[in-house]
PQR file with spaces between the fields and no chain letter, atoms N, CA, C, O and H, PARSE charges and radii, in Angstrom:
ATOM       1  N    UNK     1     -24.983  -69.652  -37.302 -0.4000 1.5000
ATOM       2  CA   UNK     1     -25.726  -68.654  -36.578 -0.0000 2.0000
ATOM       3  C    UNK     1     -26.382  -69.337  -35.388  0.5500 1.7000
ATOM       4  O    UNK     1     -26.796  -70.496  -35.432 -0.5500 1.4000
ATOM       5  N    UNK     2     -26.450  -68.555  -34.330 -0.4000 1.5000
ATOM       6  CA   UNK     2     -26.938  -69.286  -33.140 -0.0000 2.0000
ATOM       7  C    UNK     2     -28.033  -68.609  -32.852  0.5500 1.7000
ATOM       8  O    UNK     2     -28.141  -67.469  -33.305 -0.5500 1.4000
ATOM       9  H    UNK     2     -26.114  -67.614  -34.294  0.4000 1.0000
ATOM      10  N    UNK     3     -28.922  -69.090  -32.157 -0.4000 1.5000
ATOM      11  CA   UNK     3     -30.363  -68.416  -31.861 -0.0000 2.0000
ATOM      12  C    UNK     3     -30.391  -68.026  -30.171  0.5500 1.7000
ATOM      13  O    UNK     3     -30.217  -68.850  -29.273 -0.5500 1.4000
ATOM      14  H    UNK     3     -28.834  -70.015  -31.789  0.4000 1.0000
ATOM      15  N    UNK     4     -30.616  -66.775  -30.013 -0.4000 1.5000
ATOM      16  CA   UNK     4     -30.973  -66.108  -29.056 -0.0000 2.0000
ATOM      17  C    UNK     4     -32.439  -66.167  -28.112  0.5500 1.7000
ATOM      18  O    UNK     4     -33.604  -65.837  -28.332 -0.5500 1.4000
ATOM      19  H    UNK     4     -30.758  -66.106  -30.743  0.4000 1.0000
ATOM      20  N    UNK     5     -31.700  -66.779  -26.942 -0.4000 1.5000
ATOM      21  CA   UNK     5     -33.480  -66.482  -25.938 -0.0000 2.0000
ATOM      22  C    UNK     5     -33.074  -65.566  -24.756  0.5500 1.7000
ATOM      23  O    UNK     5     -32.139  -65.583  -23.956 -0.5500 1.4000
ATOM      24  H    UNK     5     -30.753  -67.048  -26.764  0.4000 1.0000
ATOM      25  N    UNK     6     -34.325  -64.622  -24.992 -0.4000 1.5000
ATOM      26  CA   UNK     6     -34.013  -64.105  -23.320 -0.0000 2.0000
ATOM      27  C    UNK     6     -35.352  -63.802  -22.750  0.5500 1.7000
ATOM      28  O    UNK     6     -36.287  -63.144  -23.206 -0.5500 1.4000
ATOM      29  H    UNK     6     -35.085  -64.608  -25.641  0.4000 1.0000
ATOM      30  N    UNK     7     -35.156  -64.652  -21.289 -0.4000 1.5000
ATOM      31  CA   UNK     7     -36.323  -64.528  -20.416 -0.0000 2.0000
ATOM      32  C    UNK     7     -35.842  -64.010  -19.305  0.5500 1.7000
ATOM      33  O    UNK     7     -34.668  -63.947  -18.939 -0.5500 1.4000
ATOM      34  H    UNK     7     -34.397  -65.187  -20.918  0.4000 1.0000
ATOM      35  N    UNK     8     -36.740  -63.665  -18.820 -0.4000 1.5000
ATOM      36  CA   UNK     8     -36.782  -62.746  -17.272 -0.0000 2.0000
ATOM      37  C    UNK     8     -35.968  -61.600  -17.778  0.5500 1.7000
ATOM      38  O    UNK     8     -34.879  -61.466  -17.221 -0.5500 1.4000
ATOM      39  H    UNK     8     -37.693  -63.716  -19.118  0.4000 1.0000
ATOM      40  N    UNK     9     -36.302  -60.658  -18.814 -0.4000 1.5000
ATOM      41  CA   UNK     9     -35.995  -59.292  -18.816 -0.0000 2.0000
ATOM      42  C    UNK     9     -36.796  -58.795  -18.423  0.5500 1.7000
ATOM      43  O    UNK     9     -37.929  -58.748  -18.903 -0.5500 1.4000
ATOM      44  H    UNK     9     -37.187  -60.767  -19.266  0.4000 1.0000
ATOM      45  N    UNK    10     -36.203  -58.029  -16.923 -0.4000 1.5000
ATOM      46  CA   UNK    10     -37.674  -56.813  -16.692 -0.0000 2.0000
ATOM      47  C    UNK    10     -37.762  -55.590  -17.442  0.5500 1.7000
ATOM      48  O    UNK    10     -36.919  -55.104  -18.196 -0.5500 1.4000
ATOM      49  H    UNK    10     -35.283  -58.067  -16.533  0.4000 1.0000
ATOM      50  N    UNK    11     -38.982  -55.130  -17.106 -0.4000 1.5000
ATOM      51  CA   UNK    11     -39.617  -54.342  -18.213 -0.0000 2.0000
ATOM      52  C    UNK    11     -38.883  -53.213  -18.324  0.5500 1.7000
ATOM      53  O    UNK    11     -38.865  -52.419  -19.264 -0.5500 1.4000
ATOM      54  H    UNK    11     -39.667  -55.525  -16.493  0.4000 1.0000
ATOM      55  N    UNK    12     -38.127  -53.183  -17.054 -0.4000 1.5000
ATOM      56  CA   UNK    12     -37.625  -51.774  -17.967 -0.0000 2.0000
ATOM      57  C    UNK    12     -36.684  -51.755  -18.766  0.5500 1.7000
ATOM      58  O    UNK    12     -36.493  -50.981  -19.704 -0.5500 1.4000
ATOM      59  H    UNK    12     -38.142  -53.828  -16.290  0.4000 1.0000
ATOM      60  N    UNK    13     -36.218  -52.409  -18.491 -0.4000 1.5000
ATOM      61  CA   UNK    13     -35.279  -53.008  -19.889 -0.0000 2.0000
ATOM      62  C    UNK    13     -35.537  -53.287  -21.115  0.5500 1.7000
ATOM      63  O    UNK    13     -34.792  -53.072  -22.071 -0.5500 1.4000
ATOM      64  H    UNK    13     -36.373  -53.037  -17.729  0.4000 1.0000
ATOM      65  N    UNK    14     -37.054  -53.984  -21.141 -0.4000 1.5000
ATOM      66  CA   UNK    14     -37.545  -54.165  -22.736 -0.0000 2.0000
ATOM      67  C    UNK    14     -37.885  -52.609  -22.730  0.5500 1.7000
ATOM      68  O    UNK    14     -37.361  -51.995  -23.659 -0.5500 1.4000
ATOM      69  H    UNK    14     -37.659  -54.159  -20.364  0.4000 1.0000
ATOM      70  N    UNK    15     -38.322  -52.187  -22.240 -0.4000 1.5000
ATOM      71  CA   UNK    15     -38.768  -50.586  -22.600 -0.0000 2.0000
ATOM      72  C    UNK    15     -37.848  -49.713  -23.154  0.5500 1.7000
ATOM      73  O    UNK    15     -38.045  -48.915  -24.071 -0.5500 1.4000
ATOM      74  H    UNK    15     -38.748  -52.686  -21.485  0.4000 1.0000
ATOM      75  N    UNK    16     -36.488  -49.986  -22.328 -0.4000 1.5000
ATOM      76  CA   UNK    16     -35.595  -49.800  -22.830 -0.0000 2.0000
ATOM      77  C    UNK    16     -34.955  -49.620  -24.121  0.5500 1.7000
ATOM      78  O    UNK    16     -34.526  -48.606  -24.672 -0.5500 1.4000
ATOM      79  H    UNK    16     -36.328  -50.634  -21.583  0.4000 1.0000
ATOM      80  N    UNK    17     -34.996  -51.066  -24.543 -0.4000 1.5000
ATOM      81  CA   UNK    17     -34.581  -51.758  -26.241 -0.0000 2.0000
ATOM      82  C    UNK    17     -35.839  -50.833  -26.895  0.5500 1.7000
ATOM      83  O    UNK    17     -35.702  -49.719  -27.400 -0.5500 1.4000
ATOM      84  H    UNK    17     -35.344  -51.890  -24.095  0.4000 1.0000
ATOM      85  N    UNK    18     -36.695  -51.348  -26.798 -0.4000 1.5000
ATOM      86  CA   UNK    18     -37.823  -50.734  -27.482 -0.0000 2.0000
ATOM      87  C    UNK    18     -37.870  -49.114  -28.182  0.5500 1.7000
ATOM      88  O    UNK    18     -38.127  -48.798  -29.344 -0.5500 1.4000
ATOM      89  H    UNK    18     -36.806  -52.254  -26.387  0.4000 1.0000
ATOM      90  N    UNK    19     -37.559  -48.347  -27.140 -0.4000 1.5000
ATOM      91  CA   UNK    19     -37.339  -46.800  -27.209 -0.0000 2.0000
ATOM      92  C    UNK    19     -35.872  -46.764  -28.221  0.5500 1.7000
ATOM      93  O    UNK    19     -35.975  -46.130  -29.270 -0.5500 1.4000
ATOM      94  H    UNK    19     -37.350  -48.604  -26.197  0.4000 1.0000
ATOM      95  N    UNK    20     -34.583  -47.408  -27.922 -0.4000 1.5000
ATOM      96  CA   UNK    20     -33.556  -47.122  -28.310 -0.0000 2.0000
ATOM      97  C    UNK    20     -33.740  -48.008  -29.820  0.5500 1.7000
ATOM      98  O    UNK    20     -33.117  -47.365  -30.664 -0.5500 1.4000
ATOM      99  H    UNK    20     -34.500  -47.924  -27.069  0.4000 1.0000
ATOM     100  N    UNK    21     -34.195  -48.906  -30.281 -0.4000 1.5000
ATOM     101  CA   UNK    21     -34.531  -49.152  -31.306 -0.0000 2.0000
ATOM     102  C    UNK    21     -35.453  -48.361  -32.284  0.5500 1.7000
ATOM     103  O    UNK    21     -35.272  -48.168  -33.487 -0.5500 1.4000
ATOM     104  H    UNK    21     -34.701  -49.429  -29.595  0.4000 1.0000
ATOM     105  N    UNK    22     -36.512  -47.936  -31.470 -0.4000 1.5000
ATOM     106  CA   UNK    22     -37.308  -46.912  -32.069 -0.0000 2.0000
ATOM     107  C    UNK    22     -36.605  -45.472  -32.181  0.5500 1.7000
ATOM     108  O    UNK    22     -36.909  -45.249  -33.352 -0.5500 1.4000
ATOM     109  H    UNK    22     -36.659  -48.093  -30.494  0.4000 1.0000
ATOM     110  N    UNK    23     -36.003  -44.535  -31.851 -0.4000 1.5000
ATOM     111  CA   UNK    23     -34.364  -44.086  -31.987 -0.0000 2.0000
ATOM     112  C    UNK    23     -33.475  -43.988  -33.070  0.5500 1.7000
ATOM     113  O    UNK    23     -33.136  -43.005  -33.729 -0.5500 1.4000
ATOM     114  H    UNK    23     -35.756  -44.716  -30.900  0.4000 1.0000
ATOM     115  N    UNK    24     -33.181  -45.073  -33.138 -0.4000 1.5000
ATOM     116  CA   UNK    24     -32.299  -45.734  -34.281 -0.0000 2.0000
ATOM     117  C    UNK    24     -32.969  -46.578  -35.461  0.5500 1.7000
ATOM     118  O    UNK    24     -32.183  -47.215  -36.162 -0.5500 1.4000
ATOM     119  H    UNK    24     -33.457  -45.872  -32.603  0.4000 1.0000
ATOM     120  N    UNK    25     -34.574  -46.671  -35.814 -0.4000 1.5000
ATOM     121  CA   UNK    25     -35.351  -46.740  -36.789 -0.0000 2.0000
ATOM     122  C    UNK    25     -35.136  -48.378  -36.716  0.5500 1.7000
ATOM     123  O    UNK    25     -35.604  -49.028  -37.651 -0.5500 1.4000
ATOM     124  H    UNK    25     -35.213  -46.153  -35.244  0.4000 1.0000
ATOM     125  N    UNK    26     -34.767  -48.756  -36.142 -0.4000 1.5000
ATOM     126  CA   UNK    26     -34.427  -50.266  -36.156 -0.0000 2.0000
ATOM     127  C    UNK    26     -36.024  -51.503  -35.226  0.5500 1.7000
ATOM     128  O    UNK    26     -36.970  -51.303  -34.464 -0.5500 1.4000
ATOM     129  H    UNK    26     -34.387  -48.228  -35.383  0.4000 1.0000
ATOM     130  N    UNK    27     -35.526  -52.456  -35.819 -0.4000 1.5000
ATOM     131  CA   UNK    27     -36.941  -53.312  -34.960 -0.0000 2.0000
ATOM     132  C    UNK    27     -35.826  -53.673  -33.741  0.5500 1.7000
ATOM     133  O    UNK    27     -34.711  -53.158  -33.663 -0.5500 1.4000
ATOM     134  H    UNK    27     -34.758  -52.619  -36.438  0.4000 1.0000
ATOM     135  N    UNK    28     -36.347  -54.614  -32.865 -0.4000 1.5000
ATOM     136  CA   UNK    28     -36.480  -54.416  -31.700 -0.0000 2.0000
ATOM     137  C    UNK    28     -35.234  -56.256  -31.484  0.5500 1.7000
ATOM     138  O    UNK    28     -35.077  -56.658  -30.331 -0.5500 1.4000
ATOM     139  H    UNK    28     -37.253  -55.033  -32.929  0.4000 1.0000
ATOM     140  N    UNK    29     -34.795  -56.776  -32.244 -0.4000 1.5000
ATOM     141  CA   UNK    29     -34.236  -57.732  -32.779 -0.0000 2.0000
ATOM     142  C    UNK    29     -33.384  -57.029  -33.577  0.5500 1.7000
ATOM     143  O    UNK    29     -32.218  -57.401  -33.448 -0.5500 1.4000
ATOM     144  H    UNK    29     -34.923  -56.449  -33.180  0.4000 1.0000
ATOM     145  N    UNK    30     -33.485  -56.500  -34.042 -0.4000 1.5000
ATOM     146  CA   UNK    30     -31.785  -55.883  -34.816 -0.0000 2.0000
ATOM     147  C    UNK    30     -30.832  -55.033  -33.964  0.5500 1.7000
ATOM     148  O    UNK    30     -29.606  -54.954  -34.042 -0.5500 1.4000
ATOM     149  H    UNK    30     -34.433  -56.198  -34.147  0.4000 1.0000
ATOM     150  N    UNK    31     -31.734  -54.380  -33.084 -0.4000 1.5000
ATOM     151  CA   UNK    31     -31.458  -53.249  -32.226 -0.0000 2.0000
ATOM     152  C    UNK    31     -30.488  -53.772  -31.341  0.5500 1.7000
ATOM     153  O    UNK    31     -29.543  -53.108  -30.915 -0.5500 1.4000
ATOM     154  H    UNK    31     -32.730  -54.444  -33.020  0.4000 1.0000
ATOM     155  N    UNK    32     -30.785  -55.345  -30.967 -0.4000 1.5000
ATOM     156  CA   UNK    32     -30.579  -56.313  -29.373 -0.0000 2.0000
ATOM     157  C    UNK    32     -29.423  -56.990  -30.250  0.5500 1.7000
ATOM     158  O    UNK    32     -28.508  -57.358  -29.513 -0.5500 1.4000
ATOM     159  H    UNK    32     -31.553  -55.884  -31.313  0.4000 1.0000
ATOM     160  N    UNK    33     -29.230  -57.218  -31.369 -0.4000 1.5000
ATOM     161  CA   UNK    33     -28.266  -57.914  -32.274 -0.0000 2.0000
ATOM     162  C    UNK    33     -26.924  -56.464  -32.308  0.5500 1.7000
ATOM     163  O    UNK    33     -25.735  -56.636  -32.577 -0.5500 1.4000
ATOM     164  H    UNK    33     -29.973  -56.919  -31.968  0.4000 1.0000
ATOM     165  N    UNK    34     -27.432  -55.433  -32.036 -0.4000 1.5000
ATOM     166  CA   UNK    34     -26.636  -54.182  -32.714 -0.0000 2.0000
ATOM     167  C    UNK    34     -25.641  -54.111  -31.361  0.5500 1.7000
ATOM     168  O    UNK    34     -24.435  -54.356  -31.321 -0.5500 1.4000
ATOM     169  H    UNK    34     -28.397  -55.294  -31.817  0.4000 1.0000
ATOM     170  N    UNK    35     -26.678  -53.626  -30.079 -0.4000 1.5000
ATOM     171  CA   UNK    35     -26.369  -53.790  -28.650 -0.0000 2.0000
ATOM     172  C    UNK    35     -25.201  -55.073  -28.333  0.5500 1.7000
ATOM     173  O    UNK    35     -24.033  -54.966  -27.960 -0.5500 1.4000
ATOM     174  H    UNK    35     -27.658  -53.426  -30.111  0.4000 1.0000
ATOM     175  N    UNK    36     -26.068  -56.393  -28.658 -0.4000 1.5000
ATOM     176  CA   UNK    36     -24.873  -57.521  -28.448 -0.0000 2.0000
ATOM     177  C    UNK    36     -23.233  -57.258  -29.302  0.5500 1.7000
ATOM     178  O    UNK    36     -22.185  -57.352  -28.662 -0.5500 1.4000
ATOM     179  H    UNK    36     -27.017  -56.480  -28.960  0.4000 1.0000
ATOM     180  N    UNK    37     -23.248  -57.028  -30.351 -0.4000 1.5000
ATOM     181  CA   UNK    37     -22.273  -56.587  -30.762 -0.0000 2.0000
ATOM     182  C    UNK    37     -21.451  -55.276  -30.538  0.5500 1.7000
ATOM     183  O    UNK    37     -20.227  -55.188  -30.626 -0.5500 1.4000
ATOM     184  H    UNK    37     -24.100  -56.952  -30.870  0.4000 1.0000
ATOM     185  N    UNK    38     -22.147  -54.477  -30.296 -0.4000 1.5000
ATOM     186  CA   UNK    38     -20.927  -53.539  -29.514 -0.0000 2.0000
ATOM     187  C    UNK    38     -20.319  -53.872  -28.309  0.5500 1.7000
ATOM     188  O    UNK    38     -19.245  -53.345  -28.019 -0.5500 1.4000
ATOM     189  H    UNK    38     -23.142  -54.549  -30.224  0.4000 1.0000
ATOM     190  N    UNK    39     -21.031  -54.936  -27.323 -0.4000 1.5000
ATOM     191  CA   UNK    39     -20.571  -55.017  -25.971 -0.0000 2.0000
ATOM     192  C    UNK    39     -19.721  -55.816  -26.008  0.5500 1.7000
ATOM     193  O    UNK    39     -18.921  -55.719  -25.078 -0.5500 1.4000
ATOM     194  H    UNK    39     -21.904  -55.363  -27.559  0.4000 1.0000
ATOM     195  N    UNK    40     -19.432  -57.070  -27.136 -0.4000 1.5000
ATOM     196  CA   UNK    40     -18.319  -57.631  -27.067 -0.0000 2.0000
ATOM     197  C    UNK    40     -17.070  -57.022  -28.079  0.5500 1.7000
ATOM     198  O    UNK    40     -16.135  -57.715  -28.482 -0.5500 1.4000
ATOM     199  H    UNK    40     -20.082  -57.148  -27.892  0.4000 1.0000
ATOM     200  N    UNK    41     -17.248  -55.710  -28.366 -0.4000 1.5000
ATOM     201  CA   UNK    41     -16.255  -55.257  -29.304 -0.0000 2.0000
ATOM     202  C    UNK    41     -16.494  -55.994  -31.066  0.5500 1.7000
ATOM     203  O    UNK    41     -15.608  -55.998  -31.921 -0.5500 1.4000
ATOM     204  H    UNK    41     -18.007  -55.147  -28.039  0.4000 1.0000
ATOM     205  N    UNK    42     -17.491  -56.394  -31.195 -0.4000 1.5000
ATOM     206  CA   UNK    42     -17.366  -57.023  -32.847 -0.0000 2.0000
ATOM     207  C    UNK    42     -17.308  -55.974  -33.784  0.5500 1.7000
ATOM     208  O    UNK    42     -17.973  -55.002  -33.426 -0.5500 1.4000
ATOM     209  H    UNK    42     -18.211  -56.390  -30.501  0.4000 1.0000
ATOM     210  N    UNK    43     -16.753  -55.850  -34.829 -0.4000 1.5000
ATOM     211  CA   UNK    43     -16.270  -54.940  -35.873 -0.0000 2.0000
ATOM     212  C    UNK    43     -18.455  -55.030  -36.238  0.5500 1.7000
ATOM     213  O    UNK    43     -19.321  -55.904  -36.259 -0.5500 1.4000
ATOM     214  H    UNK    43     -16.213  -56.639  -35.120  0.4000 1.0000
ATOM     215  N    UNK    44     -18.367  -53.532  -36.446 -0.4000 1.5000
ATOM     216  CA   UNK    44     -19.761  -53.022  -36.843 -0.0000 2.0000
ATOM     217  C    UNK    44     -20.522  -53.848  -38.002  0.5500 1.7000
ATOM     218  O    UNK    44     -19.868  -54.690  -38.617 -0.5500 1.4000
ATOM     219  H    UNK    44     -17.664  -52.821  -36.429  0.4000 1.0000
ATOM     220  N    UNK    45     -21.673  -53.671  -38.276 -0.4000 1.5000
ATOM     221  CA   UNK    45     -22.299  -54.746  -38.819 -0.0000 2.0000
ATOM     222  C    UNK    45     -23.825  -53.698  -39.609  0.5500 1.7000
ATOM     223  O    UNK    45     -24.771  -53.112  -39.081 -0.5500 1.4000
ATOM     224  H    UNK    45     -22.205  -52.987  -37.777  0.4000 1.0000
ATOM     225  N    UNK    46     -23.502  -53.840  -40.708 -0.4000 1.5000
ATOM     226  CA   UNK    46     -24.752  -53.465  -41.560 -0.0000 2.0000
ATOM     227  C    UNK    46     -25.995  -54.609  -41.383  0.5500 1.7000
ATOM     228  O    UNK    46     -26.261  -55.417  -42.273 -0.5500 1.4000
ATOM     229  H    UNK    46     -22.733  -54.315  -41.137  0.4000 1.0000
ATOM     230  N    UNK    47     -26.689  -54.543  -40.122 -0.4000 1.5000
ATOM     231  CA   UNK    47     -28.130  -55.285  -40.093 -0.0000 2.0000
ATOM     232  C    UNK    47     -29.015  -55.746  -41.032  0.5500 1.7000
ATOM     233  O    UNK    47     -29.511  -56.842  -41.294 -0.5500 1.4000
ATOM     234  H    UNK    47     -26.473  -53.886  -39.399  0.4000 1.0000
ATOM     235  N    UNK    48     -29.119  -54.149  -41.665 -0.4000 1.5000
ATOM     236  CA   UNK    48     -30.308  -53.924  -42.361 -0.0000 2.0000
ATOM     237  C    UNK    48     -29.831  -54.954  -43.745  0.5500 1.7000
ATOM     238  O    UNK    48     -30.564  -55.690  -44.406 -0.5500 1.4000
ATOM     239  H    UNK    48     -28.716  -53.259  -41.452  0.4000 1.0000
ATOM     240  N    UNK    49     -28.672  -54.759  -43.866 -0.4000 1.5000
ATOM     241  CA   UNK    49     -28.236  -55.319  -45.270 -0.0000 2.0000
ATOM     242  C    UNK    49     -28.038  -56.935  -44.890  0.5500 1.7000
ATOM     243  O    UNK    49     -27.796  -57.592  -45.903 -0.5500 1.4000
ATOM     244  H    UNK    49     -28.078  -54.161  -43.329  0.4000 1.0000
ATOM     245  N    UNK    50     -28.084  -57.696  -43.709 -0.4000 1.5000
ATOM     246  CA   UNK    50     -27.732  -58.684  -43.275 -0.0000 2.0000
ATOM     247  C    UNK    50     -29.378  -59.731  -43.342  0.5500 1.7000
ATOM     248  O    UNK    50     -29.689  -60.820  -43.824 -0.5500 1.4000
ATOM     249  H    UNK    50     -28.281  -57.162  -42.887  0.4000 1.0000
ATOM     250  N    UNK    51     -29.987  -58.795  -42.672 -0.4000 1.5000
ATOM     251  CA   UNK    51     -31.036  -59.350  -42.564 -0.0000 2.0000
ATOM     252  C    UNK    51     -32.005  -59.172  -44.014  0.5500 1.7000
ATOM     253  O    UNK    51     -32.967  -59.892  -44.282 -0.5500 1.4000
ATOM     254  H    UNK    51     -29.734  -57.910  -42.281  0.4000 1.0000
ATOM     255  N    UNK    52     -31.496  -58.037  -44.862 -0.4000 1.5000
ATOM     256  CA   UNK    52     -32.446  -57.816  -45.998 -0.0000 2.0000
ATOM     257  C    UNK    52     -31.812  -58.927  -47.088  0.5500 1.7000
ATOM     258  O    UNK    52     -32.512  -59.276  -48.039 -0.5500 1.4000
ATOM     259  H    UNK    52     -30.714  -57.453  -44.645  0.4000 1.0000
ATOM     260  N    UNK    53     -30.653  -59.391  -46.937 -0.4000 1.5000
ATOM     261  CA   UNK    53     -30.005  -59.836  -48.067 -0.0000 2.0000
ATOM     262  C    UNK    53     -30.411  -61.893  -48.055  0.5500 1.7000
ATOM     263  O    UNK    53     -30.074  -62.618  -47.118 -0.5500 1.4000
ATOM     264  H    UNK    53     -30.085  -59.109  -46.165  0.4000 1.0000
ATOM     265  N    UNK    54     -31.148  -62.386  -49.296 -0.4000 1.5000
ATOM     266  CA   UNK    54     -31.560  -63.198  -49.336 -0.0000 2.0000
ATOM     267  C    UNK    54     -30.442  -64.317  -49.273  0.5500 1.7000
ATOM     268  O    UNK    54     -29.339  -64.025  -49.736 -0.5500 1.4000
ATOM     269  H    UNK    54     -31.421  -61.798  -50.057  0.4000 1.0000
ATOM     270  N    UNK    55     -30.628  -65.488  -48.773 -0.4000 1.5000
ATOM     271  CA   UNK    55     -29.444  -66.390  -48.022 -0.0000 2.0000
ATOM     272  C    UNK    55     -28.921  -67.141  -49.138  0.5500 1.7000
ATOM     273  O    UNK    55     -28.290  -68.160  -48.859 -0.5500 1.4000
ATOM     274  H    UNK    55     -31.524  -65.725  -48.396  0.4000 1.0000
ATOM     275  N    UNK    56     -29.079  -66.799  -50.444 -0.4000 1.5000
ATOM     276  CA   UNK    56     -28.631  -67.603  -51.676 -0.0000 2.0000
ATOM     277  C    UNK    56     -27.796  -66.502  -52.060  0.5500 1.7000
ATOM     278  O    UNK    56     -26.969  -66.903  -52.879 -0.5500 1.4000
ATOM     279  H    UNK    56     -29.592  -65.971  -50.671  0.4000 1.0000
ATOM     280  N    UNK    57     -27.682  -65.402  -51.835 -0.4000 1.5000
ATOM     281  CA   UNK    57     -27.022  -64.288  -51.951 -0.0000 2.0000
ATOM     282  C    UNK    57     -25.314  -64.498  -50.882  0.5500 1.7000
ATOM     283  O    UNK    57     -24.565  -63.521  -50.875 -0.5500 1.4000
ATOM     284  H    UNK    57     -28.354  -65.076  -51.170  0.4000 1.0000
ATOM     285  N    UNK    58     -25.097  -65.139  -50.481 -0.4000 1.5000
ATOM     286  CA   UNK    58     -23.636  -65.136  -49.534 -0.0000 2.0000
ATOM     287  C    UNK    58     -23.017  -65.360  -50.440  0.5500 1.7000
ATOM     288  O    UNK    58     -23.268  -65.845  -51.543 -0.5500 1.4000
ATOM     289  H    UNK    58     -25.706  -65.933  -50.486  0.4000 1.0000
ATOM     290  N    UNK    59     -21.957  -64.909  -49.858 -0.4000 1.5000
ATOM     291  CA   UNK    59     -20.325  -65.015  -51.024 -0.0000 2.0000
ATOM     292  C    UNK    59     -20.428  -66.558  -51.365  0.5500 1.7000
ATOM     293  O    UNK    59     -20.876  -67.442  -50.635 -0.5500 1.4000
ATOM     294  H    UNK    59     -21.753  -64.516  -48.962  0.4000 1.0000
ATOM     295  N    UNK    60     -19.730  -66.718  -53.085 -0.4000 1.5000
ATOM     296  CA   UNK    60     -19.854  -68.360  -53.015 -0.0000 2.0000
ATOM     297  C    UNK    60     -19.134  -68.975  -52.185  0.5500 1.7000
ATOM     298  O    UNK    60     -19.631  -69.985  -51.686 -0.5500 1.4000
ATOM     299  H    UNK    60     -19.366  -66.000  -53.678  0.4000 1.0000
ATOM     300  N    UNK    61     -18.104  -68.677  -51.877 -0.4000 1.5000
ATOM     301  CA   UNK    61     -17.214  -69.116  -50.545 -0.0000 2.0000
ATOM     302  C    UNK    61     -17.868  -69.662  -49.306  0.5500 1.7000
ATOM     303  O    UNK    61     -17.523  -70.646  -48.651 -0.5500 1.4000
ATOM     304  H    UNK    61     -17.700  -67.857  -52.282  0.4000 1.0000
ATOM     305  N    UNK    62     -18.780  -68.920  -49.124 -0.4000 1.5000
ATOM     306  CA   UNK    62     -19.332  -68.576  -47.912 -0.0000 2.0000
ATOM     307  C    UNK    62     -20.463  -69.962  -48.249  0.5500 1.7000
ATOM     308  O    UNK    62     -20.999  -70.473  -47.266 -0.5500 1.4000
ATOM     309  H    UNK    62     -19.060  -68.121  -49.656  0.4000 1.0000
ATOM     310  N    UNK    63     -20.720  -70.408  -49.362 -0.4000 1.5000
ATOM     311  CA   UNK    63     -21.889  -71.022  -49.599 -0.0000 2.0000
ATOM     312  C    UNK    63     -21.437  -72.867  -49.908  0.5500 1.7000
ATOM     313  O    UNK    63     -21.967  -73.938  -49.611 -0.5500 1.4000
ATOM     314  H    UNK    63     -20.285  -69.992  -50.161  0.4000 1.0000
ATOM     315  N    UNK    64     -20.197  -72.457  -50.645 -0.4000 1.5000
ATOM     316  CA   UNK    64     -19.770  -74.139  -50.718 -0.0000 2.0000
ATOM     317  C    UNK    64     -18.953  -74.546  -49.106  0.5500 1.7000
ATOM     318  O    UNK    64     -18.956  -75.723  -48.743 -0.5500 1.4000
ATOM     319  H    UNK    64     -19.766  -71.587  -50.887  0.4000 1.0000
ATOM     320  N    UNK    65     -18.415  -73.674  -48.403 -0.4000 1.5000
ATOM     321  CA   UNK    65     -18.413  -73.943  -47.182 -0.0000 2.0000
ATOM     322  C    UNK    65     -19.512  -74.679  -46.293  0.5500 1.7000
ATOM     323  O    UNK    65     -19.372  -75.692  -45.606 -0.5500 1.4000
ATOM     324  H    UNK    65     -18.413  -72.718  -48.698  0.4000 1.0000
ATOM     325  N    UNK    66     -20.580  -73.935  -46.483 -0.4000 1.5000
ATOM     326  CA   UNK    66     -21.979  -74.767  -45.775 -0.0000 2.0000
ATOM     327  C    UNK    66     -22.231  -75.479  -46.492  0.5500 1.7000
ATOM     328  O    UNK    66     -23.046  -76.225  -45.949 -0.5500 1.4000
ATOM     329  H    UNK    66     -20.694  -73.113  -47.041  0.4000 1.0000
ATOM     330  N    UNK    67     -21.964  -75.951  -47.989 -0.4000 1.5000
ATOM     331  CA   UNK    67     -22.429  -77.321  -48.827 -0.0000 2.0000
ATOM     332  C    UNK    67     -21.420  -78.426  -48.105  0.5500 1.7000
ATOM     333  O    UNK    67     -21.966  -79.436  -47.661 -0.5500 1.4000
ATOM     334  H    UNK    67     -21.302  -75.345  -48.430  0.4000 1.0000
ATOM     335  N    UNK    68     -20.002  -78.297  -47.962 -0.4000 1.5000
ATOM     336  CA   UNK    68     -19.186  -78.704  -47.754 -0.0000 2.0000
ATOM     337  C    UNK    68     -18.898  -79.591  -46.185  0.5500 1.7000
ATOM     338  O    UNK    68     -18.093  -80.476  -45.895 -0.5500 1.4000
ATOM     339  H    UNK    68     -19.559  -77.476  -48.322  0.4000 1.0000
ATOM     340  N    UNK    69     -19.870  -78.943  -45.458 -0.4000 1.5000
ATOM     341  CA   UNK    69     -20.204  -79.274  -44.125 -0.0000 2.0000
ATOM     342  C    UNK    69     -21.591  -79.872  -44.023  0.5500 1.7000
ATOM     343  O    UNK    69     -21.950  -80.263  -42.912 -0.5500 1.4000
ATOM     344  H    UNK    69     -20.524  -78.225  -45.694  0.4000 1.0000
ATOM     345  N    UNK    70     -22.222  -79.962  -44.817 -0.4000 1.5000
ATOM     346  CA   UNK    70     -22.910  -80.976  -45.482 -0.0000 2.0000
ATOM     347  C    UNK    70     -24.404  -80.031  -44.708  0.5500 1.7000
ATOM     348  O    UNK    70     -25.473  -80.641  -44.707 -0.5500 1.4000
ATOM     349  H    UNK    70     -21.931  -79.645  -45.719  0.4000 1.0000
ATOM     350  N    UNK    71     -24.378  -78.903  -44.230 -0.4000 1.5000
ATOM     351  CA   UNK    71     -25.536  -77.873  -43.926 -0.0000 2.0000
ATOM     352  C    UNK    71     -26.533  -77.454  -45.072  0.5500 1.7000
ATOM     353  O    UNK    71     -27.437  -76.651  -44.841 -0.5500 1.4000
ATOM     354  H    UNK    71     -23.510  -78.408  -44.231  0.4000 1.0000
């Protein structure tokens, strides 16, 4: 996972996110995660379940992979 910065958004733009997140019941970081992914075409993405789901919870696959890479 890579971490996101964004500076010099003008305001109307955060106002923007803000409203359309508030909209879509979403915080204001899931909303900008939801946005980034439609604009590059990524197959849709349950947030709520992404971000609610505790990180010992990934497929085991998914988990001896990051043991395996020594993460």
């Amino acid at each position: 996972m890579s971490t996101l910065v964004l500076h010099d958004v003008p305001d109307e733009l955060t106002a923007a996110l803000q409203a359309s997140a508030e909209r879509n019941h979403r915080s204001k970081e899931k909303e900008a995660l939801h946005l980034l992914a439609a604009s590059v075409g990524a197959a849709p993405v349950d947030w709520n379940e992404f971000f609610d789901r505790p990180r010992r919870q990934f497929p085991k696959d998914y988990a001896d992979e990051i043991r395996k890479a020594g993460r």
